[in-house]
C-alpha positions as CSV (number, residue, x, y, z in Angstrom):
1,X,-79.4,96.5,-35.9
2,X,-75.8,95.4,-34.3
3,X,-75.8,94.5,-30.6
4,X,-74.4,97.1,-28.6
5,X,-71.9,95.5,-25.7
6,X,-71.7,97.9,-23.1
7,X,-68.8,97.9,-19.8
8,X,-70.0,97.7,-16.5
9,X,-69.7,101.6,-15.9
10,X,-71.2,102.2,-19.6
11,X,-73.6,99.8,-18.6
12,X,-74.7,101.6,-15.5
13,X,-74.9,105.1,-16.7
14,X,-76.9,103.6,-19.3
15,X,-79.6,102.3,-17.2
16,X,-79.5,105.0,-14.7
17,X,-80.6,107.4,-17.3
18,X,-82.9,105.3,-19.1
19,X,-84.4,105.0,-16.0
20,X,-84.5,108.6,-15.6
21,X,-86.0,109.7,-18.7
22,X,-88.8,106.3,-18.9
23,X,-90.2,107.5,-15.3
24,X,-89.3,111.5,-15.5
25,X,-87.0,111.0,-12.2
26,X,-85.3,113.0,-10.6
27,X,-82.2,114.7,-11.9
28,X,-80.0,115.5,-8.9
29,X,-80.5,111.8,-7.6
30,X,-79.4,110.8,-11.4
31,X,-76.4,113.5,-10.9
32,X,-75.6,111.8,-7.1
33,X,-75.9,108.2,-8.2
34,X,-73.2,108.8,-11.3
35,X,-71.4,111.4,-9.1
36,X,-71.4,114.0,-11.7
37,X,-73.6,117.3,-12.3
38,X,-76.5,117.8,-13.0
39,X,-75.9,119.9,-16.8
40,X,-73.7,116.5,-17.3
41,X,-76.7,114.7,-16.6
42,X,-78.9,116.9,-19.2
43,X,-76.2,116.0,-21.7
44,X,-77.1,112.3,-21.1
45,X,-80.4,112.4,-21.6
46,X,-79.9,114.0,-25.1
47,X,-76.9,111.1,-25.8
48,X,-79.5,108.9,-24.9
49,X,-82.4,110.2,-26.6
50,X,-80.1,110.5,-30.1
51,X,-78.4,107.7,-29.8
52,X,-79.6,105.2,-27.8
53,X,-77.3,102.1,-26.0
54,X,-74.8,103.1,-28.7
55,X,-74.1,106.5,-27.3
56,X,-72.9,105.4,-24.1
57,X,-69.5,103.5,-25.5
58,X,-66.3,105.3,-24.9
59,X,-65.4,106.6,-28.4
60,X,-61.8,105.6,-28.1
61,X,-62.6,101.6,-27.9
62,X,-60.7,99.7,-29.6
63,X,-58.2,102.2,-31.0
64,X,-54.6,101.8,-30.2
65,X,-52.8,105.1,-28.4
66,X,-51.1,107.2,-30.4
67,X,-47.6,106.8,-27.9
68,X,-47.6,103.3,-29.0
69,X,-44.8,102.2,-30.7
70,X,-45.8,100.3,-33.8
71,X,-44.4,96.4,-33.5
72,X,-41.4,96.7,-36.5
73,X,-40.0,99.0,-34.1
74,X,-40.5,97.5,-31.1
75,X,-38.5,94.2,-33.2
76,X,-36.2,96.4,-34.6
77,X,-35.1,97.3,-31.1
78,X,-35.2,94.4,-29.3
79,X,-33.4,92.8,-32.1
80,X,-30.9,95.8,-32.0
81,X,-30.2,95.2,-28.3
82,X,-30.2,91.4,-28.7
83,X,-27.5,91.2,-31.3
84,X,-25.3,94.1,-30.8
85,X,-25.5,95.8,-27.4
86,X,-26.6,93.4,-24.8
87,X,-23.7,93.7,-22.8
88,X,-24.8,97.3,-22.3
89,X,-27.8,98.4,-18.9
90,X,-30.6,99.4,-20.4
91,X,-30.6,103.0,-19.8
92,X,-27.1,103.7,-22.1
93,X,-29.4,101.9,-24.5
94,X,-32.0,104.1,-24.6
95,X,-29.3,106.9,-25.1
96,X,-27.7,105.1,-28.5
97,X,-31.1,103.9,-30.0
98,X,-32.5,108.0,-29.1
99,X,-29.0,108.8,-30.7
100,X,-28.4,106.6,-33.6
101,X,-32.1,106.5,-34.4
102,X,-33.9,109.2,-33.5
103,X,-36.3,107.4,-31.0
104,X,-37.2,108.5,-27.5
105,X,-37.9,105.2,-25.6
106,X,-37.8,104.7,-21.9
107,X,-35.5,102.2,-20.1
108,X,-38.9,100.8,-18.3
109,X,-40.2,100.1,-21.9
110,X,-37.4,98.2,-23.0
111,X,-37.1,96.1,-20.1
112,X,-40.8,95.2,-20.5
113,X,-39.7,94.1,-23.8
114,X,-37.2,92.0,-22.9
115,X,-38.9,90.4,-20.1
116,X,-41.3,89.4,-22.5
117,X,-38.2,87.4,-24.4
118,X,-37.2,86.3,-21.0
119,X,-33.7,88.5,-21.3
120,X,-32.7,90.3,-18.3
121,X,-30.5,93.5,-18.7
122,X,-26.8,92.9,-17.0
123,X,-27.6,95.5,-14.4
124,X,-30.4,93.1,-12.8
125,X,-30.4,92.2,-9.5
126,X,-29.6,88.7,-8.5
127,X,-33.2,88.0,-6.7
128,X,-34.2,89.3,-11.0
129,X,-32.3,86.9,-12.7
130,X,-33.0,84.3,-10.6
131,X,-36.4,84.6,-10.8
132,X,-36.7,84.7,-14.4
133,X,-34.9,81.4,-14.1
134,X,-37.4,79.6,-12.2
135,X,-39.8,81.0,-14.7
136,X,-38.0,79.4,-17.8
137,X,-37.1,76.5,-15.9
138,X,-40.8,76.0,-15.3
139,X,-42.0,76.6,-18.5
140,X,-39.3,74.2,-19.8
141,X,-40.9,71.5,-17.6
142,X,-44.4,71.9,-19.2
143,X,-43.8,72.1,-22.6
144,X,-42.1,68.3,-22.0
């Protein structure tokens, strides 16, 4: 049997219901303690019941959002933006890559992108750039 690794909320309902059903609580004090109703709580009990510690983990663990952007395109655009339009803000990028390509990408996404390359758009602010100066000067210093 695989070892079930519960969150700390998971982890809680969890014992709050076993609790419940091992000493045949009470199911509105069950309902106040996980702030929730009391038919929610009913469902719990037969979670629990079926499935044990296993039916308490969110079903979505571990799976990646379906807005993600996979990461060839997230390259293809930063490497777009690099080579060919980095003298443009950010926004009027969005425009061209949502133009020439067909993908709807926020301006906020891209910058995170580019931040993660250290490259700042030409729009930034001074107190921006000079920040992610420090940051490259520093990181310069301890890779020496």
């Amino acid at each position: 049997m695989r070892k079930v690794e519960l969150r700390m909320n998971e982890d809680y309902k969890y014992n709050v219901i076993k609790k419940l059903v091992e000493t045949n609580s009470n199911k509105k004090s069950a309902a106040l303690k996980l702030n929730c109703s009391s038919r929610t709580i009913n469902r719990l009990i037969k979670l629990y019941k079926n499935e044990g510690k296993s039916g308490f983990v969110h079903k979505n663990r571990n799976r990646k959002p379906s807005t993600a952007f996979s990461r060839e395109v997230r390259d293809m655009i930063t490497h777009l933006y690099i080579d060919d339009y980095s003298d443009t803000n950010l926004t009027h990028f969005c425009e061209i890559v949502y133009k020439d390509f067909g993908i709807s990408i926020s301006d906020n996404t891209i910058n995170k992108w580019l931040k993660e390359l250290y490259i700042v758009s030409p729009k930034a602010k001074r107190l921006t750039k000079k920040n992610m100066k420090i940051t490259l000067n520093h990181m310069q210093a301890n890779s020496k």
